[in-house]
Residue, then its C-alpha position, 0 to 999 in steps of 0.5 A: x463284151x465281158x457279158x456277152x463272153x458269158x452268155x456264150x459260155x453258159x450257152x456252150x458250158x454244157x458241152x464239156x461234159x459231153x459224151x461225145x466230146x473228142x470223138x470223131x464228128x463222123x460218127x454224128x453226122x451223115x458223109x455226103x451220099x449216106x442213105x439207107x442202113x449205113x445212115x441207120x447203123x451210123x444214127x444208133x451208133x451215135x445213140x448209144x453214146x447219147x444213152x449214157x451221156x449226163x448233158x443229154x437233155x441240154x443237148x437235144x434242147x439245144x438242138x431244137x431250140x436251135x433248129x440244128x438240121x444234121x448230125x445226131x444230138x441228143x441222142x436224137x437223128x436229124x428225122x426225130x428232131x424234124x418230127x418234134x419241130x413240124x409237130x410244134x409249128x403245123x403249117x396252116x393248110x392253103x385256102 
């Protein structure tokens, strides 16, 4: 149990030093009914404090490798994300 305590630990380590951490999921992470530029305003919100953010990379890699499919990681929304992982796993055309 000891082992797999750390394993999770590492997985996570990196969040400690995130940008984000303790502001408000809101800001990452679209309210039932959101579209259009106030989902646009709320991304690049969230972006800007990705900018900066020294667990960047952990962050978005965690997020792809993970298939998160809401909420900005990374500095990345969930539209990029989707991008990057349809770009990786093309679908084979129907015969």
């Amino acid at each position: 149990m000891k082992r797999h305590f750390s394993a999770l630990l590492e997985i996570w380590s990196w969040q400690g030093s995130a940008a984000c951490r303790g502001l408000d999921s809101t800001i990452f992470y679209s309210p039932p009914g959101e579209r259009g530029q106030a989902k646009i305003r709320r991304d690049r919100k969230a972006q800007r404090i990705c900018s900066d953010c020294t667990v960047r990379a952990q962050c978005a890699d965690f997020a792809l490798r993970h298939g998160e499919r809401f909420g900005v990681w990374g500095g990345m929304s969930e539209k990029e994300r989707s991008e990057i992982l349809d770009a990786s796993h093309p679908r084979t055309p129907p015969t």
